[in-house]
C-alpha positions in Angstrom: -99.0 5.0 -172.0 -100.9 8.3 -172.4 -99.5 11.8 -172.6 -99.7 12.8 -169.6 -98.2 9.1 -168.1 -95.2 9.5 -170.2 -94.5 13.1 -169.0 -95.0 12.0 -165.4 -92.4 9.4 -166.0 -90.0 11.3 -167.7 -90.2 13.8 -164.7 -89.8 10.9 -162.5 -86.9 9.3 -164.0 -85.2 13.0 -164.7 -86.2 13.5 -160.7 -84.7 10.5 -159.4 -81.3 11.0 -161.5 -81.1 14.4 -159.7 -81.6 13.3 -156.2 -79.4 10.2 -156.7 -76.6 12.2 -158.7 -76.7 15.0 -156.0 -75.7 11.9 -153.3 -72.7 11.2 -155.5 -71.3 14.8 -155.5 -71.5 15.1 -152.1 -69.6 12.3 -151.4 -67.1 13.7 -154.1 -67.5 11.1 -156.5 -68.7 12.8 -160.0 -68.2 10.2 -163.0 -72.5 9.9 -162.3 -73.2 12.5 -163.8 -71.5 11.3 -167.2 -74.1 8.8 -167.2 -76.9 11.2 -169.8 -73.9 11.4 -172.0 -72.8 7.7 -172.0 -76.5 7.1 -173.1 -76.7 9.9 -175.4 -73.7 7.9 -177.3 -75.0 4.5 -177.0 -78.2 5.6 -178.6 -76.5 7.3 -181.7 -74.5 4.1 -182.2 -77.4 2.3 -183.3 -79.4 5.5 -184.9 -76.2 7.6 -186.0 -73.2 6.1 -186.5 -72.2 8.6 -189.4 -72.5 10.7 -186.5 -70.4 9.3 -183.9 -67.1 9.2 -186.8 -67.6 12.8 -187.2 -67.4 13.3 -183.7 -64.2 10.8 -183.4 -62.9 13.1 -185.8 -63.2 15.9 -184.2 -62.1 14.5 -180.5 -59.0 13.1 -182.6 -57.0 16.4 -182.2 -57.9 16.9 -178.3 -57.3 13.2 -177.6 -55.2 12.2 -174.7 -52.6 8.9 -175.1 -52.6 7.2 -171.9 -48.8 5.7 -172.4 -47.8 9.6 -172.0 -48.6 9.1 -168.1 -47.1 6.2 -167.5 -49.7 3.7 -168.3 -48.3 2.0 -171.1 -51.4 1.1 -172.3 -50.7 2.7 -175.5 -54.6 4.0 -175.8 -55.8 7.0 -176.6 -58.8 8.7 -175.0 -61.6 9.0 -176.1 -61.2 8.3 -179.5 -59.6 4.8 -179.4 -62.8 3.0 -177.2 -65.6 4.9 -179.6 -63.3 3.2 -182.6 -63.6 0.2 -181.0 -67.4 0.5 -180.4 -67.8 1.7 -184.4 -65.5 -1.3 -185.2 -67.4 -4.3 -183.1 -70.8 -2.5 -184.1 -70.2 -2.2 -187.9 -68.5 -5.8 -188.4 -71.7 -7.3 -186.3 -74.1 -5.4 -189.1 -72.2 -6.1 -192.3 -72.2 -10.1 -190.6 -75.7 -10.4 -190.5 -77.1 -7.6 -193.3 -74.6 -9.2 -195.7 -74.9 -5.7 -197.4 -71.8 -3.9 -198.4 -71.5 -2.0 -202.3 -69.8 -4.6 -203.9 -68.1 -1.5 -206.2 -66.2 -0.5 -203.4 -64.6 -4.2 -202.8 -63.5 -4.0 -206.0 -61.8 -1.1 -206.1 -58.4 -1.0 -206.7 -57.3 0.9 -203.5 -59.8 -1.6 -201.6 -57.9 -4.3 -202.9 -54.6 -3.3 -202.1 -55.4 -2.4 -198.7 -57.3 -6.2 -198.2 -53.7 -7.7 -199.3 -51.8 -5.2 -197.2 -54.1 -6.2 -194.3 -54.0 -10.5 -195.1 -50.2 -10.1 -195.0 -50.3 -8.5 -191.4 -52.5 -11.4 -190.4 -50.0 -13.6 -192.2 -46.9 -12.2 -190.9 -48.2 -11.9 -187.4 -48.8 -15.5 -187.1 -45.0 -16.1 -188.4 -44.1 -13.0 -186.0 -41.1 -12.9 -183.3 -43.9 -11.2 -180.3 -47.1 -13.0 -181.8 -49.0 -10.9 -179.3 -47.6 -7.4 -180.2 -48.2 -8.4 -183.7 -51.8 -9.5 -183.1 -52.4 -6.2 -181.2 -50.7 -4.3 -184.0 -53.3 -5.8 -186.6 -56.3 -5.2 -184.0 -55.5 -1.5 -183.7 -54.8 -1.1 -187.6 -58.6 -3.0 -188.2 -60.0 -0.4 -185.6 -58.5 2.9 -187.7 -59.3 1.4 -191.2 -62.4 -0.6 -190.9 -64.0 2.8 -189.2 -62.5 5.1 -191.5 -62.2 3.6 -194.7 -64.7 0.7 -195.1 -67.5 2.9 -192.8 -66.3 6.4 -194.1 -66.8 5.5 -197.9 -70.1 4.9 -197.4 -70.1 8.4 -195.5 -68.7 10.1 -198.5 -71.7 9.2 -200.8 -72.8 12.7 -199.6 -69.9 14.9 -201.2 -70.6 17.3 -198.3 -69.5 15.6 -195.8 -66.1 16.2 -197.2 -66.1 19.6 -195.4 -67.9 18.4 -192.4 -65.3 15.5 -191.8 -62.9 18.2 -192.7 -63.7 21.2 -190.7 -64.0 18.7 -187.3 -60.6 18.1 -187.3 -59.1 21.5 -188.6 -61.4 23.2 -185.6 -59.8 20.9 -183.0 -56.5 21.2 -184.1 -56.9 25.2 -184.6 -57.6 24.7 -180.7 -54.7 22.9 -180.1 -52.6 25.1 -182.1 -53.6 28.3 -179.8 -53.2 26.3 -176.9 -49.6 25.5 -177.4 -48.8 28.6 -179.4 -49.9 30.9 -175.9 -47.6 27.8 -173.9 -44.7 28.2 -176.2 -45.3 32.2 -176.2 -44.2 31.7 -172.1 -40.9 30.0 -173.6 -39.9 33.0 -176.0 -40.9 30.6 -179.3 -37.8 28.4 -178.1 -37.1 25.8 -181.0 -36.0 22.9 -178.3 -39.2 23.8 -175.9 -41.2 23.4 -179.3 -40.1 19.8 -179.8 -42.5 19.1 -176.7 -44.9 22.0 -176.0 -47.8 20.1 -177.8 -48.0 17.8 -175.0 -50.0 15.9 -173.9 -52.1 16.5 -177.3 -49.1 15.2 -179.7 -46.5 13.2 -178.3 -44.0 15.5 -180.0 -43.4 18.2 -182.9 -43.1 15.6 -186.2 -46.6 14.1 -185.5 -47.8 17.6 -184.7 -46.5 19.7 -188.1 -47.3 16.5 -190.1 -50.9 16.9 -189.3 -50.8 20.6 -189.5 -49.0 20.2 -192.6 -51.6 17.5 -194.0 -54.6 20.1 -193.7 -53.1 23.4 -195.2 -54.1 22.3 -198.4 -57.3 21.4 -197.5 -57.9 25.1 -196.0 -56.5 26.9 -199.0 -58.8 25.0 -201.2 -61.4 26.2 -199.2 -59.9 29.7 -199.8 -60.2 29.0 -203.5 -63.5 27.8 -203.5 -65.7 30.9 -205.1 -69.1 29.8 -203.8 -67.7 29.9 -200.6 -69.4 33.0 -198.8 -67.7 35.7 -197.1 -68.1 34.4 -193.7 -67.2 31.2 -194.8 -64.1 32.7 -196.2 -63.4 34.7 -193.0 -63.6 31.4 -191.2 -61.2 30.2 -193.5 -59.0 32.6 -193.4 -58.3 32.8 -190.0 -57.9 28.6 -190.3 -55.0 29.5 -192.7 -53.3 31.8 -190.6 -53.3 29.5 -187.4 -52.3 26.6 -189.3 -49.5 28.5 -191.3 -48.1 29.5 -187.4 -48.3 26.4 -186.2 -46.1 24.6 -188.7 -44.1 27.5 -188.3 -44.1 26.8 -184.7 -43.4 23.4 -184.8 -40.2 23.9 -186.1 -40.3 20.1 -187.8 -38.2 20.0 -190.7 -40.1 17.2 -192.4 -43.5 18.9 -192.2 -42.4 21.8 -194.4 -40.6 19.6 -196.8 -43.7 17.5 -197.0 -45.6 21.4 -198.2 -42.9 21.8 -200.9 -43.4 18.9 -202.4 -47.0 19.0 -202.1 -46.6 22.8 -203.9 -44.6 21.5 -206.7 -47.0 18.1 -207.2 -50.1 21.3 -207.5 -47.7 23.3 -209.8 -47.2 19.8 -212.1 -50.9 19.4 -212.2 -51.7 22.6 -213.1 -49.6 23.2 -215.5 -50.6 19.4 -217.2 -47.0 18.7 -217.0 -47.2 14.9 -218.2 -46.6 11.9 -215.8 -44.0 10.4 -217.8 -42.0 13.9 -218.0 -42.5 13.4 -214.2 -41.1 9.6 -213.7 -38.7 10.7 -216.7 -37.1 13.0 -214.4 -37.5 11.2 -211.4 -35.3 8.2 -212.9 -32.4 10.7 -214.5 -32.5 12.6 -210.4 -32.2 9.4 -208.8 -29.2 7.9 -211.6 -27.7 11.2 -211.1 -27.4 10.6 -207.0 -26.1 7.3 -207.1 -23.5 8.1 -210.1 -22.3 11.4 -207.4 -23.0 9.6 -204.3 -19.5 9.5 -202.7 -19.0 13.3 -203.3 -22.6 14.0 -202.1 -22.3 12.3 -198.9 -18.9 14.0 -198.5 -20.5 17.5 -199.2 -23.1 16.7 -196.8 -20.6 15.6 -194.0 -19.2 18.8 -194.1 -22.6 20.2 -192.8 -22.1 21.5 -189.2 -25.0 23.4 -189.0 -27.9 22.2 -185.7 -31.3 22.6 -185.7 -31.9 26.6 -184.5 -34.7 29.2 -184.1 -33.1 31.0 -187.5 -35.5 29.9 -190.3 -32.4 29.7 -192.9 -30.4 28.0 -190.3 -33.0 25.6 -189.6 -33.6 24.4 -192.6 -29.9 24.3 -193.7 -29.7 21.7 -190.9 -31.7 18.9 -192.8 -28.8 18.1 -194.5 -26.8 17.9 -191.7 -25.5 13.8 -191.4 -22.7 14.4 -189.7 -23.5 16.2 -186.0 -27.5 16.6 -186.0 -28.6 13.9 -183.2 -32.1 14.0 -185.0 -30.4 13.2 -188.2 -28.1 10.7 -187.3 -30.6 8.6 -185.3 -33.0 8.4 -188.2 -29.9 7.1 -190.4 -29.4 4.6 -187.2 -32.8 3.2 -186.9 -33.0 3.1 -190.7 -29.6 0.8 -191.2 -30.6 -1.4 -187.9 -34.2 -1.9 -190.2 -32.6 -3.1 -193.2 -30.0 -5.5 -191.2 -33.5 -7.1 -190.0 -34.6 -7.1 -193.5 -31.4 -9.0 -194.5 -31.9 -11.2 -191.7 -35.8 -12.7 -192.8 -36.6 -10.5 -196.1 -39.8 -12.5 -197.1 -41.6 -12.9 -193.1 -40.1 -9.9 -191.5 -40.3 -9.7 -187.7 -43.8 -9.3 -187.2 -46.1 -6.1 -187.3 -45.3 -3.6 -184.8 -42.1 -5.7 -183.5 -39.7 -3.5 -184.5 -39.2 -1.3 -181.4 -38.8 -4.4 -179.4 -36.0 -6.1 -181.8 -34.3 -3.7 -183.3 -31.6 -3.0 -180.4 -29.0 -6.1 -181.7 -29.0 -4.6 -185.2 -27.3 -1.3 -184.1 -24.0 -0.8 -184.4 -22.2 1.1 -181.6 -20.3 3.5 -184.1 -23.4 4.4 -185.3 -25.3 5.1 -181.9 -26.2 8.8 -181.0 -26.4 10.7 -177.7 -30.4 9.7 -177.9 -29.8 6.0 -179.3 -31.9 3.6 -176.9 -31.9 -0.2 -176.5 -35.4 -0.2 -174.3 -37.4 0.9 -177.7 -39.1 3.2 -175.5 -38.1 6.1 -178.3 -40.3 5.4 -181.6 -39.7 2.9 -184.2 -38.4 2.9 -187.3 -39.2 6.4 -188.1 -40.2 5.9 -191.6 -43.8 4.2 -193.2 -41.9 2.6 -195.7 -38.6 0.9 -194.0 -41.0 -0.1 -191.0 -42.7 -2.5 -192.7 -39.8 -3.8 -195.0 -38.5 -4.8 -191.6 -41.7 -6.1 -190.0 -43.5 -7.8 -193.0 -40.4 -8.6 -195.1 -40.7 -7.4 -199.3 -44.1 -7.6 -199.4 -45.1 -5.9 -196.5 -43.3 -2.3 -198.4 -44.9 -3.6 -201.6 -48.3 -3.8 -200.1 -47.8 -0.4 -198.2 -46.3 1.2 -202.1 -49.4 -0.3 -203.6 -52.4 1.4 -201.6 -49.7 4.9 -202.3 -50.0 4.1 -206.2 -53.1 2.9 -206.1 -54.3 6.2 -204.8 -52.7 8.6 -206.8 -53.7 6.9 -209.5 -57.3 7.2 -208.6 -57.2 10.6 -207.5 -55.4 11.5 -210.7 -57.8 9.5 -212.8 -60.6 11.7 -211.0 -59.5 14.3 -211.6 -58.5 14.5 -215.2 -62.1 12.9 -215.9 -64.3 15.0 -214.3 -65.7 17.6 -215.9 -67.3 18.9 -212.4 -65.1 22.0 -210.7 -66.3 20.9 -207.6 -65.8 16.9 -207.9 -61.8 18.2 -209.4 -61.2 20.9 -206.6 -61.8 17.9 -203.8 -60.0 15.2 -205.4 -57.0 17.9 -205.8 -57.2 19.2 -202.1 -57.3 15.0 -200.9 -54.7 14.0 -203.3 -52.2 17.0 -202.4 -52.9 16.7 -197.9 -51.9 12.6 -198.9 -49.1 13.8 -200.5 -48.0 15.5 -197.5 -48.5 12.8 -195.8 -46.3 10.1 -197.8 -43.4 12.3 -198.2 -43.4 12.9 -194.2 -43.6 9.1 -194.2 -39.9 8.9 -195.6 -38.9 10.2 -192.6 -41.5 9.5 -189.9 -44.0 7.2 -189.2 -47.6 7.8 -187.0 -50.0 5.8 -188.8 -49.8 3.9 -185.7 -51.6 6.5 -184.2 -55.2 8.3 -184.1 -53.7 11.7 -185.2 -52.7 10.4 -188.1 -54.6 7.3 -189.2 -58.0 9.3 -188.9 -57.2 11.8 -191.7 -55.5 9.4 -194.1 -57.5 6.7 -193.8 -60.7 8.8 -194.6 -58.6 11.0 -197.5 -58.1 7.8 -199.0 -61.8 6.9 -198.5 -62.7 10.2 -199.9 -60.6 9.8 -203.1 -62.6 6.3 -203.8 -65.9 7.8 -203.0 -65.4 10.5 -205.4 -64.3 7.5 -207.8 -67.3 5.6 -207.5 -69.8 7.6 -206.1 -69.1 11.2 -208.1 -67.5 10.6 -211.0 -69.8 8.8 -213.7 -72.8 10.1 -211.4 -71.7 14.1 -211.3 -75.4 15.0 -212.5 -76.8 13.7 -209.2 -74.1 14.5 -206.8 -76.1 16.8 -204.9 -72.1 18.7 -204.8 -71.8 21.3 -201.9 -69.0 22.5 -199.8 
C-alpha cells in the first residue's frame, strides 16, 4: 500500500467506527466505544506485557470485587481477567520458547514456592470440595505465575522497582482521599471506618494492611538522597496520606504490623546479630508458656472495646474477654486446629475452610458475629489457614517461602556493597514484614489487594539476588 492508501484507510476505518459507534449511543447502548481500548490492550499483550503488569498494578487499588454485589463470583474487576490473560499468554510462550533463566528456578525462594504450589495440587485432589480446591489453586497460579515468575524477569531493570511501586501507592493514595472525604461525612467514626473503604476494600484489615505494607516503601523514598526535590515533594505528600489512612483505618493489626517492622529496621541498623534475635525470641516465648495461666487471666480482665480514643484503641487488642473482633479470631482459630487434629497430614483442601469449618465450633465459644454460612472470611490468619487446609506441610511450605525470603533479603543486603541495591532490599524486606506479622491475624492473600504487592516484593528481593548483587557494576541502578 502506498502513503497515501494507507492514510485513506485509516480515515476510512477511524470514519466508519464513528458513524457506527454514534448508532450505538443513540440507541443508549455505550460498551462500543470501549472497543479502541480493548484493542489497544490486546496489542500490548503481545508487544508489552511488562506493560500491562504495571498497569494491573496500578488498577489493583481501584479494582471492584464483584461478590460485594451479590454476584458471588468472587472476581475482581479488572484486574483478575488481565491476570488471567498475562497467565494463559505467558505459560503459552514459556511452552513453546522453552526459555526461562534457569537461576531463577533454582532459587531457594523459587523452590519453596514450587513445593508450596505441588502440595495445593496434591491436597486439592485429596480435598473435601475438589472444585473449590481446584479453583483455589487456579486463582493462586494467576497471582504468582504473573507476579512472581513474570515480575522477576521485570525486575532485571532495578528501576522498575519504583515504577511497580509508585502505581500502586498513586492508586491507593486515590482511594485513601476518597474514603477519608466519605468518612469526614461520618465525623471519623471508628465503626463507619470498618466499612467506608467500600467497594474498593472489602473492609478495614485488608485496607491498613496494605497501607501499612507501603509506608516503608514511601519513607525509603524519603531517605533516598538522589531523590530531587520534586520527587521528594511527591513523596512527602505520599507519607502524609498514607500515615492518615492507617490512622483512619482504625485496624489494630495494621499498626502492630508498623511496630514490628520499626523494631526489625532498628535490629538491622544497629547489626544487632540474628542469633541475639532468635536468642531472645526462644527466652520470650519460654517465658509465655511458663506465665501462661496468669497472662491469660490478666488479659481476661481487659474490658476495654475498640474506640475512636487512640490509647483506648489500642488497649483493646488485648482484650479476649468482651471484644467480638477478638474473640471470633480466637473462635475461627480453635475450629482450625480441631480440623487439623481431624486429618493433620491432607487437610481439607485449599480454600475449604469457610465451607467446613462450622461443625468444629463450639457453641461456648461463638460470638454475636459467629456464622455457620462461611459467608464471613476464613480462618483469619496465613498461617493457621493452611495448617487446616493442607495439613503440616501446607504451614511448612507457607513458613518456608517466609524464611526463605528473609534470608535472601538479609543475605542481600549484608553483601552488597551498593547503597542503592541495600536501601531496596531493606524497603522490600521491611513492607513483607508488615505483611507476615498481619498474617498472624488476617489473611488476604486470596485476594488482588494483597497478592499483587507480595508476590512482586518477593520477586523483587530474588531479582536483586540474582540479577544485582554479584552484577552491581552493571545494574544500571536508578530510583
Amino acid at each position: 500500500m502506498t502513503k497515501k492508501q494507507k492514510l485513506a484507510f485509516i480515515y476510512g476505518i477511524s470514519g466508519l467506527f464513528i458513524l457506527i459507534n454514534a448508532i450505538f449511543i443513540a440507541n443508549e447502548f455505550f460498551w462500543f466505544m470501549a472497543i479502541p481500548l480493548i484493542g489497544f490492550l490486546f496489542l500490548m499483550y503481545f508487544t508489552s506485557l511488562d506493560k500491562v503488569l504495571l498497569l494491573i498494578t496500578f488498577l489493583t487499588p481501584l479494582s471492584v470485587t464483584l461478590s460485594s454485589y451479590e454476584t458471588q463470583l468472587g472476581l475482581a474487576l479488572p484486574t483478575e481477567p488481565l491476570m488471567v490473560g498475562v497467565l494463559v499468554l505467558y505459560l503459552y510462550k514459556l511452552f513453546f520458547d522453552q526459555a526461562y533463566d534457569i537461576k531463577i528456578i533454582r532459587h531457594p525462594v523459587t523452590i519453596s514456592i514450587l513445593f508450596y504450589l505441588s502440595w495445593m495440587l496434591l491436597t486439592s485432589i485429596t480435598s473435601e470440595i475438589p472444585l473449590v480446591s481446584f479453583k483455589f489453586l487456579i486463582a493462586k497460579l494467576w497471582f504468582i505465575v504473573p507476579f512472581f515468575f513474570l515480575a522477576t524477569q521485570l525486575f532485571k531493570n532495578i528501576k522498575n522497582f519504583k515504577i511497580f511501586s509508585w502505581m500502586y501507592i498513586i492508586s491507593l493514595c486515590i482511594v485513601i482521599t476518597y474514603t477519608t472525604i466519605r468518612h469526614s461525612a461520618y465525623a471519623f467514626n471508628e465503626d463507619v471506618g470498618h466499612w467506608i473503604m467500600d467497594p474498593f476494600y472489602n473492609d478495614h484489615t485488608a485496607y491498613g494492611g496494605m497501607i501499612a505494607f507501603f509506608i516503608p516503601v514511601i519513607f525509603g523514598f524519603l531517605s533516598d538522597k538522589s531523590y530531587s526535590n520534586t520527587q521528594r515533594f511527591f513523596s512527602l505528600n505520599a507519607a502524609i496520606i498514607l500515615l492518615t489512612g492507617l490512622y483512619l483505618s482504625y485496624c489494630r493489626a495494621a499498626w502492630l504490623a508498623l511496630v514490628v517492622a520499626i523494631g526489625l529496621a532498628l535490629i538491622i541498623k544497629l547489626r544487632i546479630k540474628i542469633k541475639w534475635v532468635v536468642l531472645a525470641s526462644f527466652v520470650f516465648i519460654c517465658i509465655f508458656f511458663m506465665l501462661r495461666s496468669e497472662i491469660i487471666m490478666k488479659l481476661e480482665k481487659n474490658k476495654q472495646d475498640a474506640s475512636e480514643n487512640l490509647v483506648q484503641h489500642i488497649q483493646s487488642m488485648s482484650n479476649i474477654s468482651t471484644d467480638a473482633s477478638n474473640l471470633e479470631r480466637i473462635n475461627r482459630w480453635d475450629a482450625a486446629f480441631r480440623m487439623f487434629k481431624d486429618r493433620p497430614f491432607w487437610g481439607f483442601g485449599p480454600g475449604t475452610y469457610q465451607f467446613c469449618y462450622a461443625p468444629y465450633q463450639y457453641s461456648y465459644e461463638q460470638t454475636i458475629i459467629s456464622t455457620n454460612a462461611g459467608n464471613r472470611g476464613n480462618a483469619h490468619s496465613e498461617y493457621i489457614g493452611p495448617l487446616a487446609e493442607m495439613g503440616v506441610l501446607g504451614l511448612l511450605s507457607v513458613l518456608a517461602i517466609a524464611i526463605t525470603v528473609i534470608y535472601t533479603a538479609l543475605k542481600v543486603y549484608w553483601k552488597s556493597e551498593n547503597k542503592k541495591v541495600k536501601l531496596l532490599t531493606f524497603i522490600a524486606l521491611l513492607s513483607l514484614t508488615t505483611y507476615y506479622i498481619h498474617g498472624f491475624l488476617n489473611n488476604f492473600l486470596d485476594t488482588d489487594k494483597a497478592s499483587v504487592p507480595f508476590w512482586g516484593f518477593i520477586a523483587m528481593i530474588v531479582a536483586l539476588d540474582v540479577y544485582h548483587l554479584k552484577n552491581e557494576e552493571k545494574s544500571n541502578i536508578i530510583i
